[in-house]
Structures are given as structure tokens and as C-alpha cells.
C-alpha positions, 0 to 999 in steps of 0.5 A: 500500500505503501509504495502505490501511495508513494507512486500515485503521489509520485505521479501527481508531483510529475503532473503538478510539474507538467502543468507549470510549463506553457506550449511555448516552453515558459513557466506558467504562472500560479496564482500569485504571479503576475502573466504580461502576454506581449504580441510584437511583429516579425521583422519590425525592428521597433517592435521587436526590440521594445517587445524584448526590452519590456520582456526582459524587465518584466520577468527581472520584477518577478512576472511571467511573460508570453511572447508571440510575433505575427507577420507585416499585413496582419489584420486580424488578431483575435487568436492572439487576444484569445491567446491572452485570455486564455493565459490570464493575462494580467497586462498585454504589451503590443508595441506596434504601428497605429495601423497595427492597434486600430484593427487590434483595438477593435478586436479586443473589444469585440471580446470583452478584453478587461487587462490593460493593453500597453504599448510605446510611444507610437500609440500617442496618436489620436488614431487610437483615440478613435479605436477605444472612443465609446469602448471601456478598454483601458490603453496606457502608452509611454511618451515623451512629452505632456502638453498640460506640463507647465514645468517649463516656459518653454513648454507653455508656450510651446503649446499655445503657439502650436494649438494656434498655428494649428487651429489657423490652417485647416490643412495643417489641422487634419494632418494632426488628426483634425483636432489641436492635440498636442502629440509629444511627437510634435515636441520632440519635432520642434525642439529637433529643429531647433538643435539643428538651428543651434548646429548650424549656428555654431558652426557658422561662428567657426566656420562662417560661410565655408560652413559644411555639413560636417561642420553642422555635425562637428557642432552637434557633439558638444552642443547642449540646448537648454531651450528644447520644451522636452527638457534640456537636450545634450548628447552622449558618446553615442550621440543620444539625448541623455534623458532621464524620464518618461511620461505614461499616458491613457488614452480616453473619450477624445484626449490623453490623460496624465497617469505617471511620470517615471523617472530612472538615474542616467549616468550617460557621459555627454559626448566631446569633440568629434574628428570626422578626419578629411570627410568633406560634406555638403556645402552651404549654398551661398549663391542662393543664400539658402539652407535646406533641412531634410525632413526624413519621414513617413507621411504614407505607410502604417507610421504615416500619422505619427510621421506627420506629427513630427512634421508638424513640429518641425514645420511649425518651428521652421515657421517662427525661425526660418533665416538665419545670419552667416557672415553678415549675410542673410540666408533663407531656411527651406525644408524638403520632406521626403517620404519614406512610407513607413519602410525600410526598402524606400530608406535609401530612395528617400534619404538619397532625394535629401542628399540631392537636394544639398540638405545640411541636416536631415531630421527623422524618422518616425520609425526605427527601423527606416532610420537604421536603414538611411544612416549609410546614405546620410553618412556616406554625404557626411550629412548629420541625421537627427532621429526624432523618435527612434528608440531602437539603440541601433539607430545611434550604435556605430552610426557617427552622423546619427543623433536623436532627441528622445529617449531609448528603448531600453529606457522606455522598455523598462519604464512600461514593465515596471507601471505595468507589474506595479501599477496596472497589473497588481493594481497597486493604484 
């Protein structure tokens, strides 16, 4: 009796350990555990890399994560959200395009789907507004900027100005979604422009009108601009903006509403000079006494409409500065935007159209992984490229002509694990 005790004990214990293992070979979570189901697409460097990032955080703090990737052209992604009902998903995680969330949205709704979805910064789009608006989905993103944060002048005024141009042309307006929100995305566009505005400032008082753009981009090492309405911009090493916070937001009935600000310690050292050797670059244009700005973005494709916000605060700081004065001369500030439709085999196409164009500097892209794919074109021209809201690390790592203004995401990976395991998922608030 004994030993059929001991082999039907045994057998239970075998069964018990079977059953803490998920088809994809991870822990099952028991009760206590925290489950974040996280859907990425295949092939998207953005998603991917921010799925990975929130994935490694996630399971640092003690939650079980489910993984699943679903391919470029997907529209319908119930199975997955099944998936996540089915895991108990306390959180899903789905850094995609707005393309991506509109239908994705919609179909977690149609399921009754309770657990709180996250995603990054493209989710700061009035298209997801659209999708939750008459829904009791609860949506959080990471971000970069809030336009009720009155912390800075900068900022005040940078939004009223904004809202303004906005509301005085109706084409400018429906290209931010028909309404005057401000997308931290349009911040970080203006404040994009305005570091290249300080670049070729300076190099001008170096190099007056023999100025090139690899003047422009010796300039942005060492530049720090304190001005920028995201909070004071210099770059490190690697030629990122050294940011130390991240704002997260929910989406609701027609707006973003504030719900934390989480701020991490970095310790980045800000970059010095850079020796780009007898690299020759674009020179400035004094026959015409003008300076052109590429703007690298995607204004078609799945990241049109974060793309377009960018533009817009780009466009509206090239509105209040668009001259500048180089050896005593007046020179006119014209931008070129270039579309690279949301992917990267149109990266070079678009990139080369700036390049043709003798741009100085190029601003973008909306999109990580068409900017990794431009960074050897603007390099090859020795043009500096400044990415406005490309997270990836890649975009910067070994690129010497590529900066960016926002912050990483590592960074943000690990900001959005730790609301979700804190915050939403044990509901701690």
C-alpha cells in the first residue's frame, strides 16, 4: 500500500510539474504571479526590440511573460487576444504601428478584453483615440512629452503657439488628426529643429560661410540646448539625448490623460569633440543664400500619422525661425520632406532625394527601423541625421552622423514593465 501511495503521489508531483510549463516552453504562472502576454511583429525592428526590452524587465520584477510575433499585413488578431485570455493575462504589451492597434483595438473589444493593453510611444496618436472612443478598454502608452506640463516656459508656450498655428490652417489641422492635440511627437519635432538651428549656428561662428555639413555635425557633439520644451537636450558618446524620464499616458473619450511620470538615474557621459578626419560634406549654398533641412519621414505607410506629427513640429518651428545670419549675410531656411512610407526598402530612395537636394541636416524618422536603414546614405554625404523618435539603440550604435532627441528603448522598455507589474497589473493604484 505503501509504495502505490508513494507512486500515485509520485505521479501527481510529475503532473503538478507538467502543468507549470506553457506550449511555448515558459513557466506558467500560479496564482500569485503576475502573466504580461506581449504580441510584437516579425521583422519590425521597433517592435521587436521594445517587445524584448519590456520582456526582459518584466520577468527581472518577478512576472511571467508570453511572447508571440505575427507577420507585416496582419489584420486580424483575435487568436492572439484569445491567446491572452486564455493565459490570464494580467497586462498585454503590443508595441506596434497605429495601423497595427486600430484593427487590434477593435478586436479586443469585440471580446470583452478587461487587462490593460500597453504599448510605446507610437500609440500617442489620436488614431487610437478613435479605436477605444465609446469602448471601456483601458490603453496606457509611454511618451515623451505632456502638453498640460507647465514645468517649463518653454513648454507653455510651446503649446499655445502650436494649438494656434494649428487651429489657423485647416490643412495643417487634419494632418494632426483634425483636432489641436498636442502629440509629444510634435515636441520632440520642434525642439529637433531647433538643435539643428543651434548646429548650424555654431558652426557658422567657426566656420562662417565655408560652413559644411560636417561642420553642422562637428557642432552637434558638444552642443547642449537648454531651450528644447522636452527638457534640456545634450548628447552622449553615442550621440543620444541623455534623458532621464518618461511620461505614461491613457488614452480616453477624445484626449490623453496624465497617469505617471517615471523617472530612472542616467549616468550617460555627454559626448566631446568629434574628428570626422578629411570627410568633406555638403556645402552651404551661398549663391542662393539658402539652407535646406531634410525632413526624413513617413507621411504614407502604417507610421504615416505619427510621421506627420513630427512634421508638424518641425514645420511649425521652421515657421517662427526660418533665416538665419552667416557672415553678415542673410540666408533663407527651406525644408524638403521626403517620404519614406513607413519602410525600410524606400530608406535609401528617400534619404538619397535629401542628399540631392544639398540638405545640411536631415531630421527623422518616425520609425526605427527606416532610420537604421538611411544612416549609410546620410553618412556616406557626411550629412548629420537627427532621429526624432527612434528608440531602437541601433539607430545611434556605430552610426557617427546619427543623433536623436528622445529617449531609448531600453529606457522606455523598462519604464512600461515596471507601471505595468506595479501599477496596472497588481493594481497597486
Amino acid at each position: 500500500m505503501k509504495k502505490l501511495l508513494a507512486a500515485v503521489m509520485a505521479l501527481v508531483l510529475c503532473l503538478g510539474a507538467m502543468t507549470m510549463f506553457c506550449a511555448c516552453g515558459e513557466e506558467k504562472a500560479d496564482d500569485d504571479q503576475v502573466v504580461a502576454y506581449i504580441l510584437a511583429e516579425k521583422g519590425d525592428t521597433y517592435s521587436l526590440g521594445l517587445a524584448n526590452n519590456f520582456k526582459t524587465a518584466f520577468e527581472a520584477l518577478g512576472g511571467v511573460t508570453v511572447m508571440e510575433t505575427f507577420t507585416n499585413g496582419t489584420t486580424n488578431f483575435s487568436d492572439y487576444l484569445q491567446k491572452a485570455i486564455d493565459k490570464k493575462a494580467d497586462v498585454i504589451f503590443a508595441p506596434n504601428s497605429t495601423t497595427v492597434a486600430a484593427n487590434l483595438l477593435k478586436q479586443a473589444n469585440d471580446l470583452g478584453i478587461e487587462c490593460p493593453i500597453l504599448a510605446g510611444d507610437t500609440w500617442e496618436s489620436s488614431v487610437i483615440l478613435d479605436a477605444v472612443k465609446g469602448t471601456d478598454l483601458a490603453v496606457y502608452c509611454s511618451t515623451f512629452f505632456d502638453e498640460s506640463d507647465a514645468s517649463s516656459a518653454a513648454a507653455g508656450n510651446f503649446v499655445t503657439g502650436f494649438k494656434a498655428w494649428l487651429n489657423a490652417d485647416a490643412d495643417m489641422k487634419a494632418m494632426n488628426g483634425g483636432n489641436d492635440i498636442v502629440a509629444a511627437v510634435s515636441a520632440l519635432g520642434f525642439d529637433a529643429y531647433n538643435v539643428a538651428y543651434a548646429a548650424i549656428e555654431a558652426a557658422a561662428a567657426v566656420k562662417g560661410n565655408a560652413l559644411t555639413s560636417i561642420d553642422v555635425a562637428t557642432a552637434l557633439w558638444t552642443l547642449k540646448y537648454d531651450d528644447a520644451v522636452t527638457g534640456a537636450i545634450q548628447f552622449d558618446e553615442k550621440g543620444d539625448a541623455i534623458k532621464s524620464s518618461a511620461y505614461i499616458k491613457k488614452a480616453g473619450d477624445g484626449a490623453f490623460t496624465f497617469a505617471r511620470l517615471q523617472s530612472v538615474a542616467n549616468n550617460a557621459t555627454p559626448a566631446s569633440a568629434f574628428n570626422y578626419g578629411d570627410a568633406t560634406g555638403i556645402a552651404l549654398d551661398t549663391a542662393n543664400k539658402k539652407i535646406v533641412i531634410g525632413i526624413y519621414e513617413p507621411t504614407s505607410g502604417d507610421n504615416a500619422a505619427g510621421g506627420k506629427q513630427e512634421v508638424l513640429g518641425i514645420l511649425y518651428a521652421n515657421s517662427l525661425k526660418n533665416t538665419i545670419v552667416i557672415g553678415g549675410e542673410t540666408y533663407t531656411i527651406e525644408t524638403y520632406l521626403s517620404d519614406n512610407g513607413s519602410k525600410e526598402d524606400m530608406a535609401v530612395t528617400a534619404a538619397g532625394a535629401i542628399v540631392n537636394k544639398g540638405a545640411l541636416v536631415a531630421l527623422g524618422s518616425y520609425g526605427s527601423g527606416v532610420s537604421i536603414a538611411a544612416a549609410s546614405t546620410f553618412e556616406a554625404a557626411g550629412m548629420p541625421a537627427i532621429g526624432i523618435s527612434c528608440t531602437n539603440a541601433s539607430v545611434t550604435d556605430g552610426h557617427n552622423y546619427y543623433f536623436r532627441t528622445c529617449f531609448l528603448d531600453p529606457f522606455q522598455g523598462s519604464v512600461m514593465a515596471g507601471f505595468a507589474y506595479d501599477i496596472v497589473a497588481k493594481k497597486a493604484n
